[in-house]
PyMOL CGO cylinders between C-alpha atoms (Angstrom):
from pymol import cmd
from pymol.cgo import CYLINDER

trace = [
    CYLINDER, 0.00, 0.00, 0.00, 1.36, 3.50, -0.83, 0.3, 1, 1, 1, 1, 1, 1,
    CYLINDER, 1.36, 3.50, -0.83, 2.56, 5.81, 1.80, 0.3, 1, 1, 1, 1, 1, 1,
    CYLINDER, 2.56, 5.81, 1.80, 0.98, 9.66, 1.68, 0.3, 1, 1, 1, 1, 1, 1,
    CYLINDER, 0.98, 9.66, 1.68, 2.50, 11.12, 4.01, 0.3, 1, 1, 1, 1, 1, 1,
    CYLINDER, 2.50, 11.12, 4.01, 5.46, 12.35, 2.32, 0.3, 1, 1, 1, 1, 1, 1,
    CYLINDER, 5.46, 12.35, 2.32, 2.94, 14.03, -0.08, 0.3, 1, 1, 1, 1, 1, 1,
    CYLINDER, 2.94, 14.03, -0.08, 2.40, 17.80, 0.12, 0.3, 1, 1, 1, 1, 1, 1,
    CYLINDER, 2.40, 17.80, 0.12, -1.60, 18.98, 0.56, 0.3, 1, 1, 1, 1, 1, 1,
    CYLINDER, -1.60, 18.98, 0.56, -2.99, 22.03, 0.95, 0.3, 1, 1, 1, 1, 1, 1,
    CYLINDER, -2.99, 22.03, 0.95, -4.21, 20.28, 4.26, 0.3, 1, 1, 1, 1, 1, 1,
    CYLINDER, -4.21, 20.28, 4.26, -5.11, 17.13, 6.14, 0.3, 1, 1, 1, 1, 1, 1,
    CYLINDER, -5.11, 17.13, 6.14, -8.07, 16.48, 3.99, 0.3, 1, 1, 1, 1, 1, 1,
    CYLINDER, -8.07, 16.48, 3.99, -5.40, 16.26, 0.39, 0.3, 1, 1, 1, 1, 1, 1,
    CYLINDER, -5.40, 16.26, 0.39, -6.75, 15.73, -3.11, 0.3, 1, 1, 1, 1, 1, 1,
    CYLINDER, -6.75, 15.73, -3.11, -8.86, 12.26, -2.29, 0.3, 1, 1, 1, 1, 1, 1,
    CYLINDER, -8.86, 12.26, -2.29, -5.54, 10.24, -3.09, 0.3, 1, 1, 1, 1, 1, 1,
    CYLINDER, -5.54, 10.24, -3.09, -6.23, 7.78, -0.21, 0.3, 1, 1, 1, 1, 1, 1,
    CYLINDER, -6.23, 7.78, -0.21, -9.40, 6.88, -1.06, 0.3, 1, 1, 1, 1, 1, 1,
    CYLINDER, -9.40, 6.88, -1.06, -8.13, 6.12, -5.29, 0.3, 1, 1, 1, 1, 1, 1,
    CYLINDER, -8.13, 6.12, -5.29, -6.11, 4.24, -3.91, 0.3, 1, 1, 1, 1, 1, 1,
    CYLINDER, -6.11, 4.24, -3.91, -8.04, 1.85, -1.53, 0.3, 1, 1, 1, 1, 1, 1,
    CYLINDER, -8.04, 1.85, -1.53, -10.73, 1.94, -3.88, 0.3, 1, 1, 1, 1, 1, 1,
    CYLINDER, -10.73, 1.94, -3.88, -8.35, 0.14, -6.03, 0.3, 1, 1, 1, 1, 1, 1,
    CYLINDER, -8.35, 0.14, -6.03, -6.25, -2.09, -3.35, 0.3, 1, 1, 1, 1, 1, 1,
    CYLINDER, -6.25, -2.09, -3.35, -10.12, -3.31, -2.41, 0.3, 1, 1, 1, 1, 1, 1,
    CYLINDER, -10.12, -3.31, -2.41, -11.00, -4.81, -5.92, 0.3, 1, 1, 1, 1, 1, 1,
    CYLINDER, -11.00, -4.81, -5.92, -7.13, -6.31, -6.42, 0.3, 1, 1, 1, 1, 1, 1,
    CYLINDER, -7.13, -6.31, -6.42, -7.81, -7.90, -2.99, 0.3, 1, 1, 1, 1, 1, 1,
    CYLINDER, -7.81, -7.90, -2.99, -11.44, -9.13, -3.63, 0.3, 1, 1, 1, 1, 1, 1,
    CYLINDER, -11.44, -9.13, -3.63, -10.22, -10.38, -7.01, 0.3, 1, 1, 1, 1, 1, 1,
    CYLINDER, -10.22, -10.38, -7.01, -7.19, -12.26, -5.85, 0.3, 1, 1, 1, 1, 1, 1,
    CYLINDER, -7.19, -12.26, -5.85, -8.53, -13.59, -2.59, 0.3, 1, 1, 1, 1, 1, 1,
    CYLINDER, -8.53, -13.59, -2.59, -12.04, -13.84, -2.55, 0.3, 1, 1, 1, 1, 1, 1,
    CYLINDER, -12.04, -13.84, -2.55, -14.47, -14.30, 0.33, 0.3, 1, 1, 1, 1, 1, 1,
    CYLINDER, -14.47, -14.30, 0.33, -12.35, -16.68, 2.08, 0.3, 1, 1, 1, 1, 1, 1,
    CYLINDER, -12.35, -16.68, 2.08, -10.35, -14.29, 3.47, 0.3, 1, 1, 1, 1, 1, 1,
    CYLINDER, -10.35, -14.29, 3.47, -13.28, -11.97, 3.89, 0.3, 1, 1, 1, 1, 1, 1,
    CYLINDER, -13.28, -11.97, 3.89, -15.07, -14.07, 6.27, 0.3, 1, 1, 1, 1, 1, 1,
    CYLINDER, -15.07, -14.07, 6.27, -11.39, -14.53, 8.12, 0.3, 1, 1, 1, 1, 1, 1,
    CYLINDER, -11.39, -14.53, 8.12, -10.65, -10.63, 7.83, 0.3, 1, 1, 1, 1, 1, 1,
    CYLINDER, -10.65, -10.63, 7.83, -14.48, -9.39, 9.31, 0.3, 1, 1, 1, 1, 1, 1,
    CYLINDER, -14.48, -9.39, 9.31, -14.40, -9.33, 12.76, 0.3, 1, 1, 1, 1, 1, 1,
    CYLINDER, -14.40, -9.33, 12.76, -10.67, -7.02, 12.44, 0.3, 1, 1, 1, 1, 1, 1,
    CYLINDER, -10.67, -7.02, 12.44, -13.04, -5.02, 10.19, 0.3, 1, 1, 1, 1, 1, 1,
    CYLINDER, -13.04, -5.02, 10.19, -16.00, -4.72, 12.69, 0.3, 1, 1, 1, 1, 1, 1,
    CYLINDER, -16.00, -4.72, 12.69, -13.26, -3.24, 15.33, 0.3, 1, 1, 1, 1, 1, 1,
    CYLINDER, -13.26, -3.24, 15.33, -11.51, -0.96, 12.95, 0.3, 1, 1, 1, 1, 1, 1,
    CYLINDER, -11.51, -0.96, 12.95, -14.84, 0.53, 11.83, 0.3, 1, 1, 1, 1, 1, 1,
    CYLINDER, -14.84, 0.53, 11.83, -16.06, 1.58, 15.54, 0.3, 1, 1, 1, 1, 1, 1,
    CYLINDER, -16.06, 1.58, 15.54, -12.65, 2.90, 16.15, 0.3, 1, 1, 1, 1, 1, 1,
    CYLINDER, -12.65, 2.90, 16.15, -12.79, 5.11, 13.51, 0.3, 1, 1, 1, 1, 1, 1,
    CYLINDER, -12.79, 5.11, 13.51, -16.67, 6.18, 14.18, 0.3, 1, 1, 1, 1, 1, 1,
    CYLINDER, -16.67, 6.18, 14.18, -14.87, 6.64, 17.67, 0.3, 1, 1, 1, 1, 1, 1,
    CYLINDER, -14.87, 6.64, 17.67, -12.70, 9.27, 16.26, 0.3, 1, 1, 1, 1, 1, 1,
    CYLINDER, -12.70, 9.27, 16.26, -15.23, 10.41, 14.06, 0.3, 1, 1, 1, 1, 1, 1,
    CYLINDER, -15.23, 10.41, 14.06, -16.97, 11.31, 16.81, 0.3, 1, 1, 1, 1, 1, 1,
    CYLINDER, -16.97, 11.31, 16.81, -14.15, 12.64, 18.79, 0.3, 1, 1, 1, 1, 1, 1,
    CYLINDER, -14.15, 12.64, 18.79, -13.56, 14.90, 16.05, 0.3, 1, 1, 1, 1, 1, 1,
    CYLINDER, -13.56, 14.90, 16.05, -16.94, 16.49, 16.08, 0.3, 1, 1, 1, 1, 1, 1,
    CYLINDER, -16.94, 16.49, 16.08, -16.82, 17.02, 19.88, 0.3, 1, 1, 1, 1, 1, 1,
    CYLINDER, -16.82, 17.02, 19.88, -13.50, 18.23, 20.33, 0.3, 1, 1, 1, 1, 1, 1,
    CYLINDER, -13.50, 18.23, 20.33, -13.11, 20.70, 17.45, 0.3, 1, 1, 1, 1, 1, 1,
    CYLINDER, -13.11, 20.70, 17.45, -11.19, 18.94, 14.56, 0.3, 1, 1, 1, 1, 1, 1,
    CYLINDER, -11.19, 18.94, 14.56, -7.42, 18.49, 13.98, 0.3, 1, 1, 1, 1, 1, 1,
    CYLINDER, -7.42, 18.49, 13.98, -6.53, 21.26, 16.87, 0.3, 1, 1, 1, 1, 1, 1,
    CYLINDER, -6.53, 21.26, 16.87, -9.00, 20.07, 19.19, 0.3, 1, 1, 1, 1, 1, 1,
    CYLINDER, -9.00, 20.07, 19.19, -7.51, 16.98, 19.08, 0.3, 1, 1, 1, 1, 1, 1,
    CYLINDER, -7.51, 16.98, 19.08, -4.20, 17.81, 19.25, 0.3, 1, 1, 1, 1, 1, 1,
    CYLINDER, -4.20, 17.81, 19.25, -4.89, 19.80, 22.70, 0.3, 1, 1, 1, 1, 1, 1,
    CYLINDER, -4.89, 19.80, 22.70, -7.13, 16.92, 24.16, 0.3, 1, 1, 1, 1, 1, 1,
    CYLINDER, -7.13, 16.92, 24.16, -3.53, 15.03, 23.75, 0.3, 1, 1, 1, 1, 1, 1,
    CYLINDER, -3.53, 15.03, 23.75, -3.85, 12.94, 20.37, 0.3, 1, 1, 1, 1, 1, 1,
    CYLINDER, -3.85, 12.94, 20.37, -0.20, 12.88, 18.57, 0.3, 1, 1, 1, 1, 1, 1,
    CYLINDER, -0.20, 12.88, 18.57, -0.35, 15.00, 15.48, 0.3, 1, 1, 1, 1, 1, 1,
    CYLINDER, -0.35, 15.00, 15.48, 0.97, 11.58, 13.51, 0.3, 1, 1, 1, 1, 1, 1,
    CYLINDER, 0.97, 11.58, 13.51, -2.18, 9.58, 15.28, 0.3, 1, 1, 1, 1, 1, 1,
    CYLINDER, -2.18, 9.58, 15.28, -4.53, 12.04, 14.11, 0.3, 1, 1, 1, 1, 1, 1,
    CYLINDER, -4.53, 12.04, 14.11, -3.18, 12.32, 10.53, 0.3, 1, 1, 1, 1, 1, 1,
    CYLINDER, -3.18, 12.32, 10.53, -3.08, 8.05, 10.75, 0.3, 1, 1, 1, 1, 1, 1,
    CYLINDER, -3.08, 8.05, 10.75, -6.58, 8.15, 11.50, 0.3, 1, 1, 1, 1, 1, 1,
    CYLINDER, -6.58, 8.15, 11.50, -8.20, 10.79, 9.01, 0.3, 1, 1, 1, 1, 1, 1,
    CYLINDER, -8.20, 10.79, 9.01, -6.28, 8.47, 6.28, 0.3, 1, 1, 1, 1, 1, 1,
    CYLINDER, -6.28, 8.47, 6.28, -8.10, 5.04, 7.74, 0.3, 1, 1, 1, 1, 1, 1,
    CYLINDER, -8.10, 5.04, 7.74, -11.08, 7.20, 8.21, 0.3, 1, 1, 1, 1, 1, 1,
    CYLINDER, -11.08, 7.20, 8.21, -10.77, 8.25, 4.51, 0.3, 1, 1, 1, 1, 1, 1,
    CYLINDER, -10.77, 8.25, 4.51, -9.71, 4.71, 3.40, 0.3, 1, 1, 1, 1, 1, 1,
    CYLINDER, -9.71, 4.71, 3.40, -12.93, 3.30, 4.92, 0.3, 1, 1, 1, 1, 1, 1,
    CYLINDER, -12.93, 3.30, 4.92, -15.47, 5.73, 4.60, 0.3, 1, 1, 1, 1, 1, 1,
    CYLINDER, -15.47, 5.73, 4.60, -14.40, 7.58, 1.74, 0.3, 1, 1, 1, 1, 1, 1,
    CYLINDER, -14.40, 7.58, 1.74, -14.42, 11.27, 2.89, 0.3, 1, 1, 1, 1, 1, 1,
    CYLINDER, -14.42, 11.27, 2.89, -12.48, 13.17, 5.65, 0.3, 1, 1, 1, 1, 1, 1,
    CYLINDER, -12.48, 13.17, 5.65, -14.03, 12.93, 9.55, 0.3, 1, 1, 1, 1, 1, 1,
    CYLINDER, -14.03, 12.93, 9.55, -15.32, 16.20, 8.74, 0.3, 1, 1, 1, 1, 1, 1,
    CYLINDER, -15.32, 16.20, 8.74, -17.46, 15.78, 5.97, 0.3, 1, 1, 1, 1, 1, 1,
    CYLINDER, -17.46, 15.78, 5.97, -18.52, 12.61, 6.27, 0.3, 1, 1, 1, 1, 1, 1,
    CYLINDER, -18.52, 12.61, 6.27, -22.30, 12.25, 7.81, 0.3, 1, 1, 1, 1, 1, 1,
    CYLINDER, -22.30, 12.25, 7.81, -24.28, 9.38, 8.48, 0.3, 1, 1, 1, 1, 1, 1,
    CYLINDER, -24.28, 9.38, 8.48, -27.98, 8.81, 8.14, 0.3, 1, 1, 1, 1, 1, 1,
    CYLINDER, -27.98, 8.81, 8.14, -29.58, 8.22, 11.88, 0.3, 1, 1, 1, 1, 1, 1,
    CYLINDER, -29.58, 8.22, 11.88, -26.86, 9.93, 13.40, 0.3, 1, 1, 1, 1, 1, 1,
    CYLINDER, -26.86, 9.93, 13.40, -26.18, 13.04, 14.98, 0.3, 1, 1, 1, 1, 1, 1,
    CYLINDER, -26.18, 13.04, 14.98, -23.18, 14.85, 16.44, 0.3, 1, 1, 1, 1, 1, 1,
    CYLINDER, -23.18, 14.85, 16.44, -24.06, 18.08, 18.67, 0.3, 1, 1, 1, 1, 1, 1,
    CYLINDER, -24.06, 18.08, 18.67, -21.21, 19.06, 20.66, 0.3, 1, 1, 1, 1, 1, 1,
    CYLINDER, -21.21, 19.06, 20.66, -23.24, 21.46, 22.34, 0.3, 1, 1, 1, 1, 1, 1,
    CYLINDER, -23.24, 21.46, 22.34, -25.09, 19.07, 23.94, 0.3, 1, 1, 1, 1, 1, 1,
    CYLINDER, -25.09, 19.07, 23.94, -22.66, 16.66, 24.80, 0.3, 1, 1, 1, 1, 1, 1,
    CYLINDER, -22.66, 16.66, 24.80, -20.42, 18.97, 26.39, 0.3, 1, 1, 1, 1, 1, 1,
    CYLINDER, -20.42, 18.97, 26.39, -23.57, 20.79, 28.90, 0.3, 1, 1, 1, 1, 1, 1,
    CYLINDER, -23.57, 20.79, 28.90, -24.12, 16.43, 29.35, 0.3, 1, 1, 1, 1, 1, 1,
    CYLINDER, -24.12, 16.43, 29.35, -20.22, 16.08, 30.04, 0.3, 1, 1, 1, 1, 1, 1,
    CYLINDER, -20.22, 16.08, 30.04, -20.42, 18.73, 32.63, 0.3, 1, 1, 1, 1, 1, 1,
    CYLINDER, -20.42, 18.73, 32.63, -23.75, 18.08, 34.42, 0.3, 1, 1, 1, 1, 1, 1,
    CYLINDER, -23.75, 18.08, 34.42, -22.25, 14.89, 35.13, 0.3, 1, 1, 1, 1, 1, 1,
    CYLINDER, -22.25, 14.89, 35.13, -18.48, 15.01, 35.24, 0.3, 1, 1, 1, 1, 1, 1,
    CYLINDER, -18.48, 15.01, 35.24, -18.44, 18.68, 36.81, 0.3, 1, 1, 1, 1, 1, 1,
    CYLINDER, -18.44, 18.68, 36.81, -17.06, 21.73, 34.53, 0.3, 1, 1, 1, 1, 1, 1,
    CYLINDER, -17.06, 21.73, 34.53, -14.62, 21.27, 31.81, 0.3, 1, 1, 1, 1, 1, 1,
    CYLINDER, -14.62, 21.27, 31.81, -11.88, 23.07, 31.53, 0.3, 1, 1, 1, 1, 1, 1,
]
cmd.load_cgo(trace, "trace")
């Protein structure tokens, strides 16, 4: 699989060139290997999905890339993650939407504090 992160991008969202390239990893690997290793490779895929809806919703609630960075995520985690993000869900955390769901920071922050006590 190609490394991006030596390519230059007017920012952490780039041209889309993560999600050419899965796209096209994806239908080498479903040619060559077929639903064997589907079946085998499904419940890794079940854990990487709600880790990225995780940070999905992370990113909502904490304010994107900076927000991250100050609740303590490593600049390199947080680029890793908007790539597997974009790999899997083809768009960037921020973008991406999905039907039945809802992010309102608003709300979950007054929620965080009525039960955890202020945040800082």
């Amino acid at each position: 699989m190609p490394d991006f992160r030596s390519d230059k991008s007017e920012s952490p969202e780039g041209k889309g060139v993560a999600k050419r390239a899965w796209e096209a990893y994806a239908a080498g690997v479903a040619k060559s290997v077929g639903p064997t290793l589907g079946a085998a490779a499904e419940p890794i895929a079940r854990e990487w999905v709600v880790d990225l809806l995780g940070f999905w919703m992370a990113w909502h609630v904490y304010g994107g890339f900076e927000g991250l960075e100050r609740f303590g995520f490593h600049r390199a985690t947080i680029y890793r993650k908007i790539k597997r993000f974009r790999m899997a869900f083809g768009q960037h955390p921020d973008e991406f939407t999905m039907a039945g769901v809802t992010i309102d920071p608003e709300a979950y922050w007054e929620s965080v504090g009525t039960k955890l006590g202020p945040v800082p």
